[in-house]
Kinemage of the C-alpha trace (Angstrom):
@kinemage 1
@onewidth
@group {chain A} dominant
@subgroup {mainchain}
@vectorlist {calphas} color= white
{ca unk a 1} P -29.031 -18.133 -29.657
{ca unk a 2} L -31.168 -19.271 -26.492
{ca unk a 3} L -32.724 -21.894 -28.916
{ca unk a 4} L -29.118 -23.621 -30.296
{ca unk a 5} L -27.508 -26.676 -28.796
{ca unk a 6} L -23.770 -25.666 -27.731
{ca unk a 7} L -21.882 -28.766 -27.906
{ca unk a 8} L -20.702 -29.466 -24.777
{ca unk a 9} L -17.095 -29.223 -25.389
{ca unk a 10} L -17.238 -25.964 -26.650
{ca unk a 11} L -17.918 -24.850 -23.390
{ca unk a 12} L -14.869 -23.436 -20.864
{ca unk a 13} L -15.879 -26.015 -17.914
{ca unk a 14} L -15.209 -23.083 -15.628
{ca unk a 15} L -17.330 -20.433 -16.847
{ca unk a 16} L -19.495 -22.643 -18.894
{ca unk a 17} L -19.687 -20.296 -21.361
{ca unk a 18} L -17.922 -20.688 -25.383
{ca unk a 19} L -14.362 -20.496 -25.279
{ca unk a 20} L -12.736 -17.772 -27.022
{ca unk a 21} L -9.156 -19.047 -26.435
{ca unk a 22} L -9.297 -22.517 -26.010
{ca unk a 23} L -6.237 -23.884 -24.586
{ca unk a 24} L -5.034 -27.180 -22.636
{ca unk a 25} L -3.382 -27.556 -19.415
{ca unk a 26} L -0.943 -30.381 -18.353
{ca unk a 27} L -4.012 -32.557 -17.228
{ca unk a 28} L -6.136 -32.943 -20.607
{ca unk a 29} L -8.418 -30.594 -19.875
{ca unk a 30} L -9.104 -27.715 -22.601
{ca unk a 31} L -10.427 -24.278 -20.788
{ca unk a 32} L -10.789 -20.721 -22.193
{ca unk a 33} L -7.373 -18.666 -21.841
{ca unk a 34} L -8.836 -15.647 -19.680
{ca unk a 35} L -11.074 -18.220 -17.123
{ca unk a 36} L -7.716 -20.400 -16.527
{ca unk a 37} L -5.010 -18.002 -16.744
{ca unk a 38} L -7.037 -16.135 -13.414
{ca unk a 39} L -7.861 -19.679 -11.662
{ca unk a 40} L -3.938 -20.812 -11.761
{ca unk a 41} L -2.014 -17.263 -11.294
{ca unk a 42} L -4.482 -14.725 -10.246
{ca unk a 43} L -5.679 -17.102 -7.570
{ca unk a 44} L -2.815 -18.750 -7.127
{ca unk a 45} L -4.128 -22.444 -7.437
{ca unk a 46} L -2.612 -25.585 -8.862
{ca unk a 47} L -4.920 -27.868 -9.230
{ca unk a 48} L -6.797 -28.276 -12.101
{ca unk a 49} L -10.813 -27.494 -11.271
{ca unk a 50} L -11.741 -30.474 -13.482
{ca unk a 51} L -9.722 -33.488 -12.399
{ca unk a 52} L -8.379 -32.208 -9.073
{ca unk a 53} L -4.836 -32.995 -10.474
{ca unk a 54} L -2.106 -30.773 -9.719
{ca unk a 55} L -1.355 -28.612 -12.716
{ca unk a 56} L 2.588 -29.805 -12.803
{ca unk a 57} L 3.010 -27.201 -16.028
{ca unk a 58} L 1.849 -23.492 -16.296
{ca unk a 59} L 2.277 -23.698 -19.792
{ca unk a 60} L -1.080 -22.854 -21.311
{ca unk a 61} L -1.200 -25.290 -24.463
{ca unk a 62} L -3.389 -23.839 -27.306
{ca unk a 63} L -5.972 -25.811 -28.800
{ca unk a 64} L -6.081 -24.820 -32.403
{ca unk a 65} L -8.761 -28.112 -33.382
{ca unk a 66} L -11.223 -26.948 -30.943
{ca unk a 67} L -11.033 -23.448 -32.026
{ca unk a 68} L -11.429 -23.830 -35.347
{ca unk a 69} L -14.278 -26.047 -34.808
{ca unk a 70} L -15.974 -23.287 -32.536
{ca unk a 71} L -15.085 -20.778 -35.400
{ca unk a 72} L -16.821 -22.873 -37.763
{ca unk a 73} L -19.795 -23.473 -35.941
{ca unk a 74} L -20.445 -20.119 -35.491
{ca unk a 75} L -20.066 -19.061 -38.972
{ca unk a 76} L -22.764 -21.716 -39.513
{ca unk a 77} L -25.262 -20.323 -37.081
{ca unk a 78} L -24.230 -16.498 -37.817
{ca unk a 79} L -28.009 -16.321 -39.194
{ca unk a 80} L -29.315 -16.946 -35.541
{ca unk a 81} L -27.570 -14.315 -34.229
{ca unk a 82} L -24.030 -16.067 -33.300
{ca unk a 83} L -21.429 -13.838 -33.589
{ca unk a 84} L -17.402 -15.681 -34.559
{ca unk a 85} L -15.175 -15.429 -32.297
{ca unk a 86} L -11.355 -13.814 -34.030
{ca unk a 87} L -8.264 -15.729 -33.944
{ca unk a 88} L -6.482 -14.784 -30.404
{ca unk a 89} L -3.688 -12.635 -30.764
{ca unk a 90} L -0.772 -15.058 -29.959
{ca unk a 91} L 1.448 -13.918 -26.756
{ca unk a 92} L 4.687 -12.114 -26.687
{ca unk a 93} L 8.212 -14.413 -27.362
{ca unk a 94} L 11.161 -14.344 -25.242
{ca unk a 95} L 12.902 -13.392 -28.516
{ca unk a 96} L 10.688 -10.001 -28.618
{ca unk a 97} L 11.275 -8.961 -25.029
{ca unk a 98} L 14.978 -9.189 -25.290
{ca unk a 99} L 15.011 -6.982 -28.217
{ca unk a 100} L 12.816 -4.660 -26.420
{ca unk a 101} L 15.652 -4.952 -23.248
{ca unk a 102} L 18.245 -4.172 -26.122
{ca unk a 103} L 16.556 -1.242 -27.063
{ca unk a 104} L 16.175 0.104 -23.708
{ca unk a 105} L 19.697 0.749 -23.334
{ca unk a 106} L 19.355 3.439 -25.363
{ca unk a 107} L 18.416 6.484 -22.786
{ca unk a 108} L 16.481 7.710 -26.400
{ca unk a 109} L 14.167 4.416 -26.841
{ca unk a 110} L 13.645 3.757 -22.929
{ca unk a 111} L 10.508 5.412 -22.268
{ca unk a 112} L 9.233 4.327 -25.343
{ca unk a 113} L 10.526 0.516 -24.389
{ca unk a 114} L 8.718 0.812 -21.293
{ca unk a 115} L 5.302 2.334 -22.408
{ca unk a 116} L 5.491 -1.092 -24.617
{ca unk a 117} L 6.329 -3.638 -22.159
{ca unk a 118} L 3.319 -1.676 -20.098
{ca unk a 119} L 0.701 -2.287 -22.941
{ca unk a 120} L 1.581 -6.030 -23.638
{ca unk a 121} L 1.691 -6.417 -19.726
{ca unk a 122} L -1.929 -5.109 -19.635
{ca unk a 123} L -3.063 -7.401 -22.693
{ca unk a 124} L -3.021 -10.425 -20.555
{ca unk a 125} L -2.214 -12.867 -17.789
{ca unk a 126} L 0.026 -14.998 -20.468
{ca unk a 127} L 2.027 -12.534 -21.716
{ca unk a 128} L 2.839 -11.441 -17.982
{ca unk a 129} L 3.705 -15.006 -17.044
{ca unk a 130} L 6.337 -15.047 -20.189
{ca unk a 131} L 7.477 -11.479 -19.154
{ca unk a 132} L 8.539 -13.159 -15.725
{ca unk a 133} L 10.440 -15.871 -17.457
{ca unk a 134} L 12.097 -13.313 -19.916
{ca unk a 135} L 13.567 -11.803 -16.753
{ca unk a 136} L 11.559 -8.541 -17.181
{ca unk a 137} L 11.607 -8.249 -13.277
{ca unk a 138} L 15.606 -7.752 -13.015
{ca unk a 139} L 15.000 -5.730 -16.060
{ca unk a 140} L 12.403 -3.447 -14.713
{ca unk a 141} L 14.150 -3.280 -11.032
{ca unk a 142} L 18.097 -1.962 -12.406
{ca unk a 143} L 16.133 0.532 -13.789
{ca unk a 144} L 14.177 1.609 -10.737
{ca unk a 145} L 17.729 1.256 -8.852
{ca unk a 146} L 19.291 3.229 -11.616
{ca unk a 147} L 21.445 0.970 -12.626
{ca unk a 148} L 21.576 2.064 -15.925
{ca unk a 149} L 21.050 5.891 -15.505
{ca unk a 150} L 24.129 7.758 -16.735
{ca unk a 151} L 25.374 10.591 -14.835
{ca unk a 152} L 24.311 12.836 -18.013
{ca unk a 153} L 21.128 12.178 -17.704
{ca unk a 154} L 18.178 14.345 -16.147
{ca unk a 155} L 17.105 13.611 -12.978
{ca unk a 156} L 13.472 14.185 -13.321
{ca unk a 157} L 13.596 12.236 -16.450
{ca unk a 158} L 15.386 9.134 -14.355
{ca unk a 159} L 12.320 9.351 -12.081
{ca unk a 160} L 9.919 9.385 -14.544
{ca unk a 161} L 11.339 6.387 -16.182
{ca unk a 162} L 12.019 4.708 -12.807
{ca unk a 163} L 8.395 5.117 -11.557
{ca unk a 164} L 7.267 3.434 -15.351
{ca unk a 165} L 9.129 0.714 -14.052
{ca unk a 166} L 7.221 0.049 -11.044
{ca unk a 167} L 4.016 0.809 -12.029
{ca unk a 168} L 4.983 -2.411 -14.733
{ca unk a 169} L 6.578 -4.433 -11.877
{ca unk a 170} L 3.387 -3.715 -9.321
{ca unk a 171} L 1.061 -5.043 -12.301
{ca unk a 172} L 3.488 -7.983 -13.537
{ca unk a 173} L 2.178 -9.234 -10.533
{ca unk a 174} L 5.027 -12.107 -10.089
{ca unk a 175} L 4.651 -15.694 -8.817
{ca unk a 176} L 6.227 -16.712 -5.410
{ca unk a 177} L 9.476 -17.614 -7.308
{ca unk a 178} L 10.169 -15.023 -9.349
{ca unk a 179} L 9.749 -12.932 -6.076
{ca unk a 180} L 11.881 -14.874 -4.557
{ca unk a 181} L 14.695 -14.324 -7.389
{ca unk a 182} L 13.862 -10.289 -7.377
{ca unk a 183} L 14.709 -10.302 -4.076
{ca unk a 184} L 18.041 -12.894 -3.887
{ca unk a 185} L 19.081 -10.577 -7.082
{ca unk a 186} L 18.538 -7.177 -6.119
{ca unk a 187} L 17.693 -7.521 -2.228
{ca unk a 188} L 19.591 -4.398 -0.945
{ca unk a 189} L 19.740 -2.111 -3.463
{ca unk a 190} L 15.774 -2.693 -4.422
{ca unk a 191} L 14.700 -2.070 -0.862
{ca unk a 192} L 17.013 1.386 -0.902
{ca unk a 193} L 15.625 2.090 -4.008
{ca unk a 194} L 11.646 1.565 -2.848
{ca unk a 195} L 12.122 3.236 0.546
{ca unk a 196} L 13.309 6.174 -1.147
{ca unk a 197} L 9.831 5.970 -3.904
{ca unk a 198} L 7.875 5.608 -0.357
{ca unk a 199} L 9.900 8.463 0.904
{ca unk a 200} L 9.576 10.718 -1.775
{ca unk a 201} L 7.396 9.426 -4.732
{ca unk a 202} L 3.978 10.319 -5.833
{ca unk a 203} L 0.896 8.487 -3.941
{ca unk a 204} L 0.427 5.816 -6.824
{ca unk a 205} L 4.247 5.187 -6.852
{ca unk a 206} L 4.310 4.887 -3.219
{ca unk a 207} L 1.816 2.420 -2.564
{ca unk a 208} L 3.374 0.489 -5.202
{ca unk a 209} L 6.722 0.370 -3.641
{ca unk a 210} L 5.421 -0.803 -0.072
{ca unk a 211} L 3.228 -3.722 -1.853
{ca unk a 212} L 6.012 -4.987 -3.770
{ca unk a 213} L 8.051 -4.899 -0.581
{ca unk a 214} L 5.230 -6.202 1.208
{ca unk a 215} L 5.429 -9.374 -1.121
{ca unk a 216} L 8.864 -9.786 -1.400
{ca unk a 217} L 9.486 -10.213 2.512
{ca unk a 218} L 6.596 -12.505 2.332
{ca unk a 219} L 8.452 -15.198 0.281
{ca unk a 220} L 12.097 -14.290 2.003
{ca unk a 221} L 14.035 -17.301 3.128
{ca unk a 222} L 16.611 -15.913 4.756
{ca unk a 223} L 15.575 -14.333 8.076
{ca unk a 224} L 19.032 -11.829 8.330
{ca unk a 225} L 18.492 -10.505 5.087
{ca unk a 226} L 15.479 -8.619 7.055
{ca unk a 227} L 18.272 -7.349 9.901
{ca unk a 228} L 19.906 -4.586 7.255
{ca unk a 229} L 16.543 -2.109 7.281
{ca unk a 230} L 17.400 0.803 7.900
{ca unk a 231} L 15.809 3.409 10.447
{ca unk a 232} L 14.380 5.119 7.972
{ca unk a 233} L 12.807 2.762 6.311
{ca unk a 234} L 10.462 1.982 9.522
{ca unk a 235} L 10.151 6.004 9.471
{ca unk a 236} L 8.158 5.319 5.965
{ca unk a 237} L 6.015 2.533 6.887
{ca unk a 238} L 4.841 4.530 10.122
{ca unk a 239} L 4.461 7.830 7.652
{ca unk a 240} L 2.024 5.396 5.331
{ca unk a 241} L 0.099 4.175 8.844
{ca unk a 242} L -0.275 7.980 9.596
{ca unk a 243} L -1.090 9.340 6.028
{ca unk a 244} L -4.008 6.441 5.949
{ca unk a 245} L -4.217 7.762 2.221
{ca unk a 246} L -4.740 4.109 0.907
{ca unk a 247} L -5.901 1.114 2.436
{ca unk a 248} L -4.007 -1.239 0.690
{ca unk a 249} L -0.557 0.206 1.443
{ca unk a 250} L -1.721 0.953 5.100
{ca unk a 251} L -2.278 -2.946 5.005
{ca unk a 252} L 0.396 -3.987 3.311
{ca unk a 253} L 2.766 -1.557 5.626
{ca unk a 254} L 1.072 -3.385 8.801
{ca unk a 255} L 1.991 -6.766 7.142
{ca unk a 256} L 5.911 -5.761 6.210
{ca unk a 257} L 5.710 -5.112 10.298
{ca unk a 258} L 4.810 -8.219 11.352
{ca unk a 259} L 6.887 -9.541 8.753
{ca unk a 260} L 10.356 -7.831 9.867
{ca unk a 261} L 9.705 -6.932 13.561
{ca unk a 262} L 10.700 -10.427 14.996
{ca unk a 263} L 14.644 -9.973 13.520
{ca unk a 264} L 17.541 -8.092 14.798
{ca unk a 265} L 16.666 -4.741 16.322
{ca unk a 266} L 13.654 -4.450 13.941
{ca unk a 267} L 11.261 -3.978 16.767
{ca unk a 268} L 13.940 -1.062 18.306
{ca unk a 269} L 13.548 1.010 15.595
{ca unk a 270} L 9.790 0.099 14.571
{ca unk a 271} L 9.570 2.057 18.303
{ca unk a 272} L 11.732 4.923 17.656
{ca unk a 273} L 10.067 5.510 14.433
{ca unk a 274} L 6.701 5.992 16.199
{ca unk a 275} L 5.316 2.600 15.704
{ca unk a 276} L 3.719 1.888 18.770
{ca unk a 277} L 1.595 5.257 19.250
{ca unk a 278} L 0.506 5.054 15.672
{ca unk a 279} L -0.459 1.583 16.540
{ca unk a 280} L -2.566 2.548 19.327
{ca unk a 281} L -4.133 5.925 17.360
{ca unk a 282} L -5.316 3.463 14.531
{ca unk a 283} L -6.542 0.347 16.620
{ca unk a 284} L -8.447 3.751 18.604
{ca unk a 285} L -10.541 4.054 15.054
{ca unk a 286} L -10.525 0.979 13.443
{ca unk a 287} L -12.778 -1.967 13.578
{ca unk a 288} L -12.088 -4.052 10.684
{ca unk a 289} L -10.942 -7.610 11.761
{ca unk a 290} L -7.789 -8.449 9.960
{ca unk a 291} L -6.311 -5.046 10.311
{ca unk a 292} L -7.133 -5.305 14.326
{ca unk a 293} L -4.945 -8.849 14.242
{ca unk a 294} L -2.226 -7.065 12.220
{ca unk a 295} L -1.948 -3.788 14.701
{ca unk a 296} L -2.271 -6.408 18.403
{ca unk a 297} L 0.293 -8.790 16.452
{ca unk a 298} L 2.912 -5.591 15.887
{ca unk a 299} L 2.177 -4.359 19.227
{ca unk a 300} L 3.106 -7.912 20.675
{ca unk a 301} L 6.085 -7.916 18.951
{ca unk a 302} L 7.375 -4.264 20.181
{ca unk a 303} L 6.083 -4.930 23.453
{ca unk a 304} L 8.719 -8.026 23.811
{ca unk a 305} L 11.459 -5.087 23.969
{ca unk a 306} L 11.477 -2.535 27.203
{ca unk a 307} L 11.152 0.561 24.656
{ca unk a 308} L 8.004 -0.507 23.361
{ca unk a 309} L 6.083 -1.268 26.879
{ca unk a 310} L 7.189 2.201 27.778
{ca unk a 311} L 5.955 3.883 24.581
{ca unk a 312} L 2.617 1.411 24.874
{ca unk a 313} L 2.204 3.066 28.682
{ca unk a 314} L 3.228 6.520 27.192
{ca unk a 315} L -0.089 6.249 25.796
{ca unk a 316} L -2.888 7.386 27.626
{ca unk a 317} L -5.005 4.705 25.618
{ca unk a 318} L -2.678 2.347 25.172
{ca unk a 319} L -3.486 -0.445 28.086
{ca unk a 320} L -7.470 0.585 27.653
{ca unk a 321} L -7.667 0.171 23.431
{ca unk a 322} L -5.628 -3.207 24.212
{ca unk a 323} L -8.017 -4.258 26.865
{ca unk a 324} L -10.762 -3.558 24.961
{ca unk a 325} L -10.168 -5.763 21.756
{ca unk a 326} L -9.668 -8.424 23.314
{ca unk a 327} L -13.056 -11.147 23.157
{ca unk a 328} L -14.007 -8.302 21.152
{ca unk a 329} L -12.571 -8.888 17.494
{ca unk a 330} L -11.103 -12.717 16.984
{ca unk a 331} L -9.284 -15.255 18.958
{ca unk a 332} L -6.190 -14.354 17.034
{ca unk a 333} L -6.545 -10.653 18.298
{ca unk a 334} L -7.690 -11.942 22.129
{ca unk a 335} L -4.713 -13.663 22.326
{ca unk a 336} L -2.592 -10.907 21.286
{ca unk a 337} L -3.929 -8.711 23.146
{ca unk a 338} L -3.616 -10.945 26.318
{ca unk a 339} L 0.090 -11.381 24.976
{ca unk a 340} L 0.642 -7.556 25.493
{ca unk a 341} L -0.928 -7.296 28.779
{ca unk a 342} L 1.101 -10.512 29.911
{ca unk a 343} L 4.633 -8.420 28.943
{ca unk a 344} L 3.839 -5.328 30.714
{ca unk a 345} L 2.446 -7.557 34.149
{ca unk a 346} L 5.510 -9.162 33.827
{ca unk a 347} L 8.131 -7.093 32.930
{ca unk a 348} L 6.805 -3.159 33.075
{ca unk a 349} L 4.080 -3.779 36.115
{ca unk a 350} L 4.591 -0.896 38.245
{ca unk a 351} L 2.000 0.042 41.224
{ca unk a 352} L 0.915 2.608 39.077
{ca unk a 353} L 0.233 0.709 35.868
{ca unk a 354} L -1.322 -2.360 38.452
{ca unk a 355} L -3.588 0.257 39.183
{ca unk a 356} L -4.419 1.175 35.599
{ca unk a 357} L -5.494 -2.169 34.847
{ca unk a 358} L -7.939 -2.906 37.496
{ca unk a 359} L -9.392 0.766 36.605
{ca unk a 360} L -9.960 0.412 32.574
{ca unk a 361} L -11.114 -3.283 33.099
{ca unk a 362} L -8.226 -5.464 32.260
{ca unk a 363} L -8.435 -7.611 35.274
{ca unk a 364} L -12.563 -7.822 34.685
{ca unk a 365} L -11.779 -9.064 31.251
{ca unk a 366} L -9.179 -11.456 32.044
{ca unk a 367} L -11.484 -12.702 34.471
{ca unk a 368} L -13.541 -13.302 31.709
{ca unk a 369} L -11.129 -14.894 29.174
{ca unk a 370} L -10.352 -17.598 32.154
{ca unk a 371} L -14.528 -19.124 31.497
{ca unk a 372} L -14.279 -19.011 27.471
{ca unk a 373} L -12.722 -20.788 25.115
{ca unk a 374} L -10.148 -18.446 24.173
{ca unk a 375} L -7.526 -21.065 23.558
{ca unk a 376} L -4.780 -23.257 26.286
{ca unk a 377} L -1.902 -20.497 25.343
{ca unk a 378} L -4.019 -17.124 26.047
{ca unk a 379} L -5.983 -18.822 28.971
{ca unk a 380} L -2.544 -19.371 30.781
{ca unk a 381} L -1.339 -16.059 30.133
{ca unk a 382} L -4.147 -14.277 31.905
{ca unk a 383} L -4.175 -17.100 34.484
{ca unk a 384} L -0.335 -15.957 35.119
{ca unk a 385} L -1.161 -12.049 35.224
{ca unk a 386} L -3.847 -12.672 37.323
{ca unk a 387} L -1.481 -14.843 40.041
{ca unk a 388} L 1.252 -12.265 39.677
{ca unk a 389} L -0.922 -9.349 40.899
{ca unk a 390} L -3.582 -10.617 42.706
{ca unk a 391} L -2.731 -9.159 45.907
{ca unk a 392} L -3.057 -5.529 44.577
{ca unk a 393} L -6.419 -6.666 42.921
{ca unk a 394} L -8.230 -8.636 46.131
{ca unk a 395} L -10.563 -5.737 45.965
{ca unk a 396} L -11.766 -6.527 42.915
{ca unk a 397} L -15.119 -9.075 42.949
{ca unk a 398} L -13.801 -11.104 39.077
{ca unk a 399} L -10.360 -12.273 40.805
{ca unk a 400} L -11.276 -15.891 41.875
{ca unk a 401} L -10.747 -16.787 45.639
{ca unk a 402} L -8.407 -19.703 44.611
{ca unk a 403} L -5.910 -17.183 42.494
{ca unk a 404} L -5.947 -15.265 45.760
{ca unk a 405} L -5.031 -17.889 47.803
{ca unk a 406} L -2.557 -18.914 45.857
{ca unk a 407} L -1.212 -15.645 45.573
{ca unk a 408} L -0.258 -15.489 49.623
């Protein structure tokens, strides 16, 4: 094989390797099925790695001349050890999935339906792209709402039959749009529905729910369709940040927070659920950059309201874990964490907490923010702290003579 001249355009420009499945995409270009079908959706791109054009279609045209060709030519070299390449199997019809959805209403055949929308799910990234446009989303979420559970049937059976469905919705893995219309179409009763999986479910099913959620409120447009959650939804996502039985849903939990937090009385009842002390157990342990920035951001957010600067000085960690992450992890997290400290100076700075501060380092630090280049915004803020108490911290060598004097 080592010794044979490919021709060229045999070749999947991506992976450079002969193309299985060749198909075209709306710029000319032909690439192999499973190299192009992970570079548009899987990655999200739309440009097309060959021209640099934008990919205005996702329609993934097949190229039947250039396969046949490749099939040939490797029936002609079969003797040097080229093996032919089968004709691909060609991806499910709109036509199929609604008979499939037909089916399904029949409390008999929906298991079955489901276990078969699962398999051609897992055959490919093509069929899951047509399963989007055959509405298989709506389809897969009435049923984890129970829309079309009878009161007849078994209960356990309902669950077993709604947690099919999200395992299928999880890996159907939709595009920003078809999120979107999951969410416009079944906002309310689909977040009930997942909060009580989180609450309840199994610890596949419940990782599943909070990613889904995670990626729907990442595409939501409108901001007071994130005002209705519930207390007890916030009770979950603090429960997963305890638990710390997956990473992912840990993560995507800490997103959803920093996500919904902002609206309405989110950050309230993000503090009555036990938000902020969970908060300040995990940043205790954790190290990881990006999950650092998620926990400071949350904590900035809760901190805006006067019940989560009280939980935050509950603590007995809480100023001294803040203090300490900041110049520590990123800029993103310094200036969080600067952020915090400028709400409770301003707002929760009592003689006692003052105190605190100078004791576990704060002021030394935001001494130390003021000479590096830890962005106009967070330099400010600790320029403002450091006016507001400097008085209480002339003792202290960092404060600069000119804050002092300003400060009389």
């Amino acid at each position: 094989m080592d010794q044979i001249e490919v021709p060229p355009y045999f070749l999947c420009p991506i992976t450079l390797e002969i193309m299985k499945d060749p198909v075209t995409v709306s710029s000319g270009i032909t690439y192999d099925r499973e190299s192009i079908e992970k570079w548009l959706f899987s990655r999200n791109n739309s440009i097309c790695p060959v021209t640099k054009q934008v990919v205005s279609d996702s329609e993934l045209t097949p190229n039947i001349t250039v396969r046949r060709l490749i099939q040939s030519w490797c029936v002609l070299h079969a003797s040097h050890g080229v093996e032919r390449h089968p004709t691909p199997k060609a991806p499910i019809s709109k036509p199929q999935l609604l008979k499939i959805f037909k089916d399904a209403k029949s409390p008999q055949m929906r298991m079955k339906c489901l276990q078969r929308l699962k398999s051609i799910a897992f055959e490919n990234q093509t069929n899951k792209r047509c399963m989007e446009k055959a509405g298989t989303a709506e389809f897969l979420a009435s049923l984890i709402v129970n829309k079309t559970g009878e009161e007849s049937e078994d209960l356990s059976e309902l669950t077993r039959i709604s947690d099919e469905a999200l395992t299928i919705l999880f890996h159907l893995q939709l595009s920003e749009s078809g999120l979107k219309s999951l969410f416009k179409n079944n906002g309310y009763q689909l977040i009930e529905s997942l909060t009580h999986i989180i609450q309840r479910g199994s610890y596949e099913s419940r990782s599943y729910a909070v990613v889904i959620l995670k990626s729907m409120f990442e595409v939501a447009d409108d901001p007071s369709q994130l005002t209705i959650l519930k207390p007890e939804f916030f009770v979950e996502l603090v429960q997963i940040l305890k638990d710390r039985n997956s990473q992912k849903a840990s993560k995507s939990s800490l997103k959803i927070l920093t996500i919904v937090c902002p609206w309405g009385r989110n950050k309230t009842k993000a503090v009555e659920a036990g938000a902020v002390s969970s908060l300040i157990d995990l940043l205790l342990e954790t190290s990881e950059k990006r999950a650092c920035e998620m926990m400071l951001m949350v904590l900035d957010f809760l901190c805006q309201c006067a019940e989560g600067r009280a939980e935050l000085l509950k603590h007995s960690a809480g100023l001294a874990i803040v203090s300490k992450k900041i110049l520590r992890v990123s800029q993103v997290a310094s200036e969080r964490g600067v952020a915090i400290l400028y709400s409770i100076s301003k707002f929760s700075a009592t003689r006692a907490v003052v105190q605190e501060m100078l004791q576990i380092g704060a002021v030394r630090k935001l001494c130390i923010v003021l000479q590096v280049n830890c962005g106009t915004k967070t330099m400010q803020r600790a320029e403002a702290i450091l006016k507001l108490h400097a008085r209480s911290w002339k003792s202290s060598p960092c404060v600069p003579i000119d804050l002092l004097r300003l400060s009389i």
